[in-house]
N, C-alpha and C positions, 0 to 999 in steps of 0.2 A: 504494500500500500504506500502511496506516495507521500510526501510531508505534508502537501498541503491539504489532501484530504483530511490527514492525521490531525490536522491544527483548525481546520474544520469541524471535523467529528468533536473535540475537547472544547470548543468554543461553542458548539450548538450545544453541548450536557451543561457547561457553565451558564450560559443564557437562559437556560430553561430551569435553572435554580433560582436564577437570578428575580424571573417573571412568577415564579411562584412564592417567592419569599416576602414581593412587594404585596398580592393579592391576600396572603396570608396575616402579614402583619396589620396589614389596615382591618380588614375583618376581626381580628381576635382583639384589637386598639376599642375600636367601635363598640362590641360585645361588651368586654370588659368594665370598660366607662358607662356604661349604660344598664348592667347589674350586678357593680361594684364588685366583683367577685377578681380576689386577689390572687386564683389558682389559672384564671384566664389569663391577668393585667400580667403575669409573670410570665406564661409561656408567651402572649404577644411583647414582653420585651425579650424573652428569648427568641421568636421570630425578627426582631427588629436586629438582631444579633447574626442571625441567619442570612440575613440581605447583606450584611457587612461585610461580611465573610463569604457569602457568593459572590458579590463584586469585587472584592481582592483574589478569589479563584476564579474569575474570568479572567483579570486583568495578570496575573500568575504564567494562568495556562498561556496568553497570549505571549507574555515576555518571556518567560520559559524557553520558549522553541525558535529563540534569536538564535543567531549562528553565533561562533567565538567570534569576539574583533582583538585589538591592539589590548583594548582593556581589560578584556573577560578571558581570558586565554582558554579557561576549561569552560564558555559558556558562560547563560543566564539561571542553569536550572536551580541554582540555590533561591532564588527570587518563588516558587512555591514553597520550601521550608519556611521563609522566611513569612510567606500568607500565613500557612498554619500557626506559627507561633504567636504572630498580632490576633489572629483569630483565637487561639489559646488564651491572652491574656482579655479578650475582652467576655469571654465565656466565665473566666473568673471576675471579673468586676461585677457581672450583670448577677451571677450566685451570690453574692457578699450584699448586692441591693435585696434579691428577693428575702435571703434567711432573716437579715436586719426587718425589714416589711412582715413577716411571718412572725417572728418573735414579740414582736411589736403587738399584732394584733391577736396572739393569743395569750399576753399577759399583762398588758397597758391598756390598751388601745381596742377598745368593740366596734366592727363593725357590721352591718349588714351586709347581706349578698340577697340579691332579689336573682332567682331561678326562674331562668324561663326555657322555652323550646329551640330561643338561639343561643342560647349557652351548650348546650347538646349538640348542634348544628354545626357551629363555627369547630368544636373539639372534632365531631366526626368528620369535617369536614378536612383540616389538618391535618387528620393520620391518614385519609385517602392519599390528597398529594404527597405527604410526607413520603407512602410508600410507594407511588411512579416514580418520582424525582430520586428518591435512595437507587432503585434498582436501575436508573438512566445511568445516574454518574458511576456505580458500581462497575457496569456494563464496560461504559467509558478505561473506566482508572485501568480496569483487569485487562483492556485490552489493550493499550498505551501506556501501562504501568506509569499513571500518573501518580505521585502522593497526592497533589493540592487535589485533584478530584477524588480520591478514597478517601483523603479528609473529612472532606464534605460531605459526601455517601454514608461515613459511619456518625457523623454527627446529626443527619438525619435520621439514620433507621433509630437511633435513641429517641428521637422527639418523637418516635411512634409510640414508644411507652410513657415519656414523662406525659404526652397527651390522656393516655389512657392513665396516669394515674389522677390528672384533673377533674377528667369527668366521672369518675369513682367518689372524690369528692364532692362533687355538685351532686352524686345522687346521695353523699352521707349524706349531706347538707338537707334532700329531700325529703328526705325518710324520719330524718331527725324534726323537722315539723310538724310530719302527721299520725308519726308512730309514737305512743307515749311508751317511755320507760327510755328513747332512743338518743334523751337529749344532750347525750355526750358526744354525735357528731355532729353537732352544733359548731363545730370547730375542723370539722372534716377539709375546708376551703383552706385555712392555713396552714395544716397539715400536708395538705396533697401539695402544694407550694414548697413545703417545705424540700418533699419527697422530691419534686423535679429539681430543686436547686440543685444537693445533693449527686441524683444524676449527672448533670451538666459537669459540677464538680469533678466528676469519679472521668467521663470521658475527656473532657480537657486536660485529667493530668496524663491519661494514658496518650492523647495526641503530643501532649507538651511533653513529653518524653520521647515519643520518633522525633518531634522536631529538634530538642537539644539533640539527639544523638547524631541525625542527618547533618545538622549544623557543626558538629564537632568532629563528622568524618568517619562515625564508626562502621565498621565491614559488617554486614550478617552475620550473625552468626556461623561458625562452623561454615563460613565460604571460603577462608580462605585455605582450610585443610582438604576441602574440597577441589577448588582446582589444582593445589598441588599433588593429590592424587590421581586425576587426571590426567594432567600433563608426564606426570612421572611416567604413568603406563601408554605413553605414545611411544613409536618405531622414531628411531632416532635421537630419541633424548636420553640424558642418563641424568639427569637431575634439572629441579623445580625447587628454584626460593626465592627469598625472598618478593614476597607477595604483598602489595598493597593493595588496597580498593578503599574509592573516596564515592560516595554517592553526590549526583548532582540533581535534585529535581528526580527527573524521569530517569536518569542517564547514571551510569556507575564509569568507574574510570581504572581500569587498573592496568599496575604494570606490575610484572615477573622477570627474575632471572632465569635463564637455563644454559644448562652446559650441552654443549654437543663434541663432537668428533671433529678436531680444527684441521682436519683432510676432507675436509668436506668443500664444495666449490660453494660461491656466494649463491647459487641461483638452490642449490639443494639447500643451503639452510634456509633462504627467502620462503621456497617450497613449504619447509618444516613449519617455519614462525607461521605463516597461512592456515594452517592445519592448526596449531595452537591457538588463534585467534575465534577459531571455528568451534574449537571444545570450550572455550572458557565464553563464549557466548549463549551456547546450548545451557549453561549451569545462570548465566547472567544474562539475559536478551538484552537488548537496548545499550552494552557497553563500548565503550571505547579501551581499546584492548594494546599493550607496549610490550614488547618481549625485547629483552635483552639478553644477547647470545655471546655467551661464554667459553672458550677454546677447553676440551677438557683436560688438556695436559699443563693448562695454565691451573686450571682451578685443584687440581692434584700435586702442583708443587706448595 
């Protein structure tokens, strides 16, 4: 598949977050304000959080896929790390507003929540889109191994549960008016707020941790004893090391040493590194792959 398709396809999953995020927000904004229910006002500031962070993953995936210049030598792809992490630190600001808001109203501060049939509505309505737009960018990220869009992806299929655990409170909240004996979830609205912040919490710190790690360079796991087994059991090689890999965005970057047979003509070891470049792609798709070829009667003295 060509690039520009490729930059295509990640800009039409980005846009189509982007256009559900604005629809979302305003709706659950609306709802919200209108009956005062603090388990809605929360998830529409976590949707208002959502558009933030789709328009840094559109504009991500867009800059991303610049070619190297003078200044970037290995590329733009650190510019999605670098979405995730803003998007990380704003996922924590907006949970430290909700819990503060929640705490507030269930031991200071009373307030009403008037329940109606668009409080139901705008939630179920939510976790529909929530789950197209999860499985679009999913589709996307898996097939372009994008992060900034598997960001996204998993930070939606989440707002499919913290949604469903909103609307669990609006229905304590229900039940607690007309069921007597029930009036202890009278408080079921701040509670279920609480329960999403929490969420948001729990996923930001797991995103905010591939982002430091992507940011600081770290190899997969267990990859890099991987291609050195690989490459070791290739015809012509008699050793595989040091190994580096630096993630970029979508893009890995790694370079290896190997020793070969220094009777070997330039075009047979060209051969060989080709065939290396080809096994350590099959284990990392999308790399950018260095081999350095070492004489082996140099690296035996």
């Amino acid at each position: 598949m060509s690039h520009t398709q490729a930059q295509k396809d990640k800009t039409t999953a980005a846009l189509s977050s982007v256009l559900a995020a604005v629809g979302l927000t305003s709706f659950k904004i609306i709802v919200g304000i209108l009956t005062n229910s603090l388990g809605i006002l929360a998830e529409a500031a976590h949707s208002a959080l959502d558009l933030v962070a789709a328009l840094m993953t559109l504009f991500a995936v867009r800059m991303a896929d610049k070619p190297a210049d003078k200044e970037h030598n290995f590329g733009h792809g650190k510019i999605e790390n670098l979405s995730a992490l803003f998007e990380t630190v704003l996922l924590l600001a907006t949970s430290a507003w909700i819990i503060y808001e929640a705490v507030n109203r269930l031991f200071f501060k009373k307030a009403e929540v008037e329940i109606s049939v668009w409080s139901f509505i705008v939630m179920g309505t939510s976790i529909a889109i929530d789950y197209t737009r999860s499985r679009i960018l999913y589709r996307a990220a898996k097939k372009y191994n994008s992060q900034a869009l598997e960001a996204d992806a998993l930070h939606f299929s989440t707002d499919i549960w913290s949604s469903t655990v909103v609307i669990l409170g609006l229905i304590g909240l229900t039940l607690a008016r007309y069921i007597p004996g029930l009036n202890w979830m009278s408080e079921a609205d701040a509670i279920a707020a609480l329960v999403v912040a929490l969420i948001v919490i729990y996923v930001s710190g797991e995103l905010g941790w591939r982002t430091i790690s992507a940011l600081l360079d770290t190899a997969p796991d267990g990859m890099t004893e991987k291609i050195i087994a690989k490459v070791r059991r290739m015809k012509g090689v008699h050793d595989c090391h040091a190994v580096r890999i630096r993630p970029s965005g979508a893009r890995w970057f790694v370079d290896l040493h190997v020793t070969m047979d220094g009777a070997r003509t330039l075009n047979e070891t060209h051969a060989i590194t080709e065939r290396i470049e080809k096994r350590v792609h099959e284990l990392l798709p999308n790399s950018d792959v260095t081999v350095h070829v070492e004489p082996l009667e140099m690296a035996e003295t």
